[in-house]
C-alpha positions as semicolon CSV with decimal commas, in nm:
position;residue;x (nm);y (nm);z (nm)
1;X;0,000;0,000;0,000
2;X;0,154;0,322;-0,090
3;X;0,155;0,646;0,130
4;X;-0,062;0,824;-0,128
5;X;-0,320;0,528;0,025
6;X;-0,260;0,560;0,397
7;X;-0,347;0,929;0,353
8;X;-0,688;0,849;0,185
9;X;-0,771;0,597;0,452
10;X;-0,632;0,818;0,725
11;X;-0,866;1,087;0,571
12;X;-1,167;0,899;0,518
13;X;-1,132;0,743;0,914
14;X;-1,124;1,122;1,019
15;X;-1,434;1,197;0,855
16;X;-1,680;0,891;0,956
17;X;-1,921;0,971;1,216
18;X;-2,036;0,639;1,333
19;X;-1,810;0,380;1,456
20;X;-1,950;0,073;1,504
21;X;-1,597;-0,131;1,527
22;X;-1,527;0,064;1,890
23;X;-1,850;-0,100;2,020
24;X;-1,694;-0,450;2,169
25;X;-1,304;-0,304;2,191
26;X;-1,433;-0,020;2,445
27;X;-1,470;-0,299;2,666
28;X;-1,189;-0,508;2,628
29;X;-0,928;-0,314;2,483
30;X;-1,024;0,040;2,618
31;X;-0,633;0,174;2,594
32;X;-0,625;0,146;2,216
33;X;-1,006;0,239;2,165
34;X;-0,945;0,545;2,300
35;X;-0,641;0,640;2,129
36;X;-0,844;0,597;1,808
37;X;-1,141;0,819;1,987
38;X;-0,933;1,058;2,137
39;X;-0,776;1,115;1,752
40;X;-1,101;1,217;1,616
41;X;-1,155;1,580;1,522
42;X;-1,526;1,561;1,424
43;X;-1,797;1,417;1,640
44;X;-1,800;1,067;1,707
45;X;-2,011;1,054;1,995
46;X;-2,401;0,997;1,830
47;X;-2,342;0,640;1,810
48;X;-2,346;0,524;2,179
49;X;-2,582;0,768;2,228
50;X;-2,828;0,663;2,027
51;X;-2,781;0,281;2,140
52;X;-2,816;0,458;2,493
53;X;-3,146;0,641;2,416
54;X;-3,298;0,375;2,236
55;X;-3,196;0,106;2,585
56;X;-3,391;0,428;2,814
57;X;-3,671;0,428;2,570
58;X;-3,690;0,035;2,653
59;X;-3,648;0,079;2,963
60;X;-3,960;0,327;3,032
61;X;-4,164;0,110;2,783
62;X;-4,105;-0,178;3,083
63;X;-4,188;-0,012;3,327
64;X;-4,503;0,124;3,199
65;X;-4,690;-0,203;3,353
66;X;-4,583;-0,150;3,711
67;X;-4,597;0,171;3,736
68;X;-4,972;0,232;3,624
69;X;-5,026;-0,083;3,916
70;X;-4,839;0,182;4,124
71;X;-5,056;0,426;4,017
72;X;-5,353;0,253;4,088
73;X;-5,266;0,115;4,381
74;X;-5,225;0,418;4,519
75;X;-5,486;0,648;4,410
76;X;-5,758;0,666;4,731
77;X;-5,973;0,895;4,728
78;X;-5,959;1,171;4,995
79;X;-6,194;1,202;5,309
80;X;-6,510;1,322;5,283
81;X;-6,515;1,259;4,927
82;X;-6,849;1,203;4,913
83;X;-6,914;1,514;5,047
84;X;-6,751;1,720;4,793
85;X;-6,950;1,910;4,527
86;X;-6,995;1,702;4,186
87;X;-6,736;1,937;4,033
88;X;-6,506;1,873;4,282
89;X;-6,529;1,495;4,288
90;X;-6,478;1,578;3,854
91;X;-6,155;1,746;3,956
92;X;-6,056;1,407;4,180
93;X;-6,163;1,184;3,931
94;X;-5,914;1,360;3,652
95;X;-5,627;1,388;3,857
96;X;-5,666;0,982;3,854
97;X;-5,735;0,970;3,571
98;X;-5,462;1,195;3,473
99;X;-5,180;0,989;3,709
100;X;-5,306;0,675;3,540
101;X;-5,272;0,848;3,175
102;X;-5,015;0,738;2,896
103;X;-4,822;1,125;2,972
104;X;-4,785;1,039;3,283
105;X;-4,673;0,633;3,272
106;X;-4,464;0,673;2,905
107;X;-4,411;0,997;2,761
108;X;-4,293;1,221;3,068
109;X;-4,075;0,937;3,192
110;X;-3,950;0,882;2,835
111;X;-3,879;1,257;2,847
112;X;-3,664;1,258;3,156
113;X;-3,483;1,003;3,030
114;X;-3,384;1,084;2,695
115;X;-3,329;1,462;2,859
116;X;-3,119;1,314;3,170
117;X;-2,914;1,110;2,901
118;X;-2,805;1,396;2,668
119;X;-2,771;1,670;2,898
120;X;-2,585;1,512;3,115
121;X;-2,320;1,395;2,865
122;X;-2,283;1,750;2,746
123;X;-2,277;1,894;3,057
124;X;-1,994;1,668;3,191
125;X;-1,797;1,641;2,838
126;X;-1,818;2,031;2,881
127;X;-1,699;2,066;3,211
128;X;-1,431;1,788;3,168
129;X;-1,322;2,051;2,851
130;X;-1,308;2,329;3,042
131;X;-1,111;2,179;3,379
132;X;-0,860;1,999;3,170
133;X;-0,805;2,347;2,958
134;X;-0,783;2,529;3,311
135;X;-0,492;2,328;3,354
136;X;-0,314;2,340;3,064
137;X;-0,437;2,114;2,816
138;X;-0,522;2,214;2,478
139;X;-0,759;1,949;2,421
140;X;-1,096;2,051;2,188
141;X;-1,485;2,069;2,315
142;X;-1,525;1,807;2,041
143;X;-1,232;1,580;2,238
144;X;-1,416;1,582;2,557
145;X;-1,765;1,522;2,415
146;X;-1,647;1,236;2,237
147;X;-1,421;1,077;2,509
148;X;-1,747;1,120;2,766
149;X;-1,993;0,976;2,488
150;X;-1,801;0,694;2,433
151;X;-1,721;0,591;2,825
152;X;-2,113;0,619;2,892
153;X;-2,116;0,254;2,722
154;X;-2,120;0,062;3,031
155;X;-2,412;0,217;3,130
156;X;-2,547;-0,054;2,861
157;X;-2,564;-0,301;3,072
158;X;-2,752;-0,124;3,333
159;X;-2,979;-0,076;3,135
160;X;-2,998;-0,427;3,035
161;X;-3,018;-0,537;3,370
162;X;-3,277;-0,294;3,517
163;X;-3,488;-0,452;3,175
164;X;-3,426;-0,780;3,244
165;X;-3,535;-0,718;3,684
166;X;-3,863;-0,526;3,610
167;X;-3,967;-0,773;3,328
168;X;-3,910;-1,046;3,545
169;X;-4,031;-0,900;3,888
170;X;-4,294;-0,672;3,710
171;X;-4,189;-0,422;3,974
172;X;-4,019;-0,057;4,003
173;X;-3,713;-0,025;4,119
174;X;-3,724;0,273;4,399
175;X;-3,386;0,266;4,521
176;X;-3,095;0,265;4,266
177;X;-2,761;0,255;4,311
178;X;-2,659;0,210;4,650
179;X;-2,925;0,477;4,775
180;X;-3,090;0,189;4,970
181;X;-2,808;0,267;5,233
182;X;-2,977;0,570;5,325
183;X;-3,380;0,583;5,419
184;X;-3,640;0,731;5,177
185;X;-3,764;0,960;5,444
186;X;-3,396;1,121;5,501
187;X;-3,435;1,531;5,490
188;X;-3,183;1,805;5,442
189;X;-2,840;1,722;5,394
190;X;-2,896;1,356;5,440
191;X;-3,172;1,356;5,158
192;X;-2,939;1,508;4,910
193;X;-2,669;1,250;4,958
194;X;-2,941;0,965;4,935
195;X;-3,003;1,127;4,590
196;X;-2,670;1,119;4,473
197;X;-2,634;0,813;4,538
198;X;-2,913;0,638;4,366
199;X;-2,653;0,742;4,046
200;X;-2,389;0,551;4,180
201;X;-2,315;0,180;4,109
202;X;-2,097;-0,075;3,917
203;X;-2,164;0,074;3,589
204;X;-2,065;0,454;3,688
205;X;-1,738;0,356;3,869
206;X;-1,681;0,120;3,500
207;X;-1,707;0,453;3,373
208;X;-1,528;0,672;3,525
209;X;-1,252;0,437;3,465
210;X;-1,291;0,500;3,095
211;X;-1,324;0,865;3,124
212;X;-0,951;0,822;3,281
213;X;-0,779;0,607;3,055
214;X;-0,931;0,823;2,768
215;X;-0,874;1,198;2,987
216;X;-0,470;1,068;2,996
217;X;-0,476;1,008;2,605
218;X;-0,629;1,324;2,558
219;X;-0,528;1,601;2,810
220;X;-0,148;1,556;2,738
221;X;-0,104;1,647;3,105
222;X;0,065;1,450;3,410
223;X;-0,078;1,154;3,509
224;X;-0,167;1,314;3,882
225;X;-0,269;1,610;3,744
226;X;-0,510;1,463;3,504
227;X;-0,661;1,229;3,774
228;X;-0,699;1,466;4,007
229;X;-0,881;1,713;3,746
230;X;-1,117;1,442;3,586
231;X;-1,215;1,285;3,934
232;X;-1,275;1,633;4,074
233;X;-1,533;1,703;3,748
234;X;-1,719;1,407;3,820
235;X;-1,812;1,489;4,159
236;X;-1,858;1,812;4,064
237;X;-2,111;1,683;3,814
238;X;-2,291;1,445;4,026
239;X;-2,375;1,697;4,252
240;X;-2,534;1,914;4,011
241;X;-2,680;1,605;3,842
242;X;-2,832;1,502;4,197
243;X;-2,981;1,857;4,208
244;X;-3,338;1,854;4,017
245;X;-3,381;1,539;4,193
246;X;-3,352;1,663;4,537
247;X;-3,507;1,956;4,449
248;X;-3,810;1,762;4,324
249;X;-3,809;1,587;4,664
250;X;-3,842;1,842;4,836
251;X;-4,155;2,002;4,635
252;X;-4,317;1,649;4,720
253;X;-4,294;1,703;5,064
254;X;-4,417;2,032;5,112
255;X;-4,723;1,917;4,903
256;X;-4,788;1,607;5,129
257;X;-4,799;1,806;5,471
C-alpha cells in the first residue's frame, strides 16, 4: 500500500461519524479504543448515544406495567369525598385519571430520560473541557464530548439489567444505586446525599474508569494532574446532576404536609 493510500484511509477514518468497530473493543481493549477516539476531530459521539437512548426508551416502555399498578394502587380517594360538590369529585376523578394516563406512565418518563441522558453527557464532556483546559491542556470541546460519549457505554448493561429485573419482577425499582443505604424519608443534607447516590453503582465507577484512561490520552497532562482534574469534574457533576432530583423531593414534601 503506498503512502498516497494511507493518507486516503487516514482521511476517510477522520471523517466517519459512526463507529460501530469501537462497540466490543471499548470494553476489552479500552487503551487502544481510545487512542483511536481521542484522535477524532469531528464528532463521534451519536453512536453510543443513540444505542443509549434507544436502551432508556426500553427501559420506560417496561416499566409502563408497574408503574400504572403503582398508580392505581395508590390512588384513594380523599376524606369526605363524598361530600364534595360534583365538580369537585370531577376534579378528583381527573387527577386519577390523569396519574393513570399514557403522559404520565410513558411519555414524561421517556422525556426525563432521553433529557437526563443527553444533557448530562454535554454537561460533563463540557466541564471535563473546560477543567482539563484550566490546567493546561489544549484538548478541543469536540475531544471531551467524544471521550465522555463513548465511556457512557457501560451504562449498557444497566440498562440491560434494570430490563431484564422489572420484566421479570414486574416491579419498580425505587432505590438505585446504592441509595438503599440511606432511608427514603432522610431530609436536608442527608436527603441530598441519598439522591446522589441512587446514580452511583458498578456501571458509573466502569465509567469513570474509561473517562480516565481516555482523559490521559487526551489532556497531554501528568498523570496526577489529570486524575486529580477528571475525578474532581465528576463529583462536581454528580452533585449538580443530583440537584433537580432533590429539588423535586423536596416540592413532594411540602405538598404532602
Amino acid at each position: 500500500m503506498t503512502e498516497n493510500e494511507l493518507s486516503d484511509n487516514d482521511l476517510v477514518e477522520q471523517h466517519r461519524a459512526f463507529h460501530p468497530e469501537w462497540l466490543l473493543p471499548i470494553f476489552f481493549r479500552p487503551r487502544r479504543t481510545f487512542e483511536q477516539v481521542t484522535r477524532q476531530t469531528r464528532a463521534v459521539w451519536l453512536l453510543p448515544l443513540l444505542i443509549l437512548s434507544v436502551l432508556a426508551l426500553v427501559y420506560v416502555l417496561v416499566q409502563g406495567g408497574p408503574r400504572l399498578l403503582s398508580a392505581q394502587m395508590g390512588a384513594s380517594l380523599p376524606q369526605d369525598y363524598q361530600y364534595y360538590s360534583q365538580e369537585m369529585q370531577g376534579q378528583v376523578q381527573q387527577a386519577f385519571a390523569t396519574q393513570q394516563g399514557p403522559l404520565s406512565i410513558y411519555v414524561f418518563p421517556a422525556l426525563g430520560a432521553l433529557g437526563g441522558l443527553w444533557l448530562g453527557w454535554f454537561i460533563l464532556g463540557s466541564i471535563l473541557h473546560l477543567a482539563l483546559t484550566l490546567a493546561g491542556s489544549r484538548n478541543s470541546n469536540v475531544a471531551a464530548l467524544n471521550l465522555v460519549g463513548w465511556a457512557a457505554m457501560p451504562l449498557v448493561f444497566r440498562y440491560l439489567v434494570r430490563i431484564i429485573f422489572t420484566i421479570s419482577t414486574q416491579s419498580i425499582i425505587f432505590a438505585p444505586g446504592i441509595s438503599g443505604f440511606i432511608g427514603s424519608g432522610a431530609a436536608g443534607m442527608l436527603g441530598f446525599i441519598g439522591v446522589m447516590l441512587r446514580q452511583i453503582d458498578l456501571y458509573i465507577f466502569w465509567g469513570i474508569i474509561l473517562i480516565l484512561i481516555g482523559a490521559l490520552r487526551m489532556a497531554g497532562l501528568s498523570r496526577g494532574k489529570t486524575w486529580a482534574v477528571t475525578l474532581g469534574t465528576v463529583f462536581i457533576f454528580l452533585l449538580l446532576s443530583a440537584l433537580p432530583g432533590f429539588i423535586g423531593q423536596q416540592f413532594s414534601s411540602l405538598l404532602n404536609l
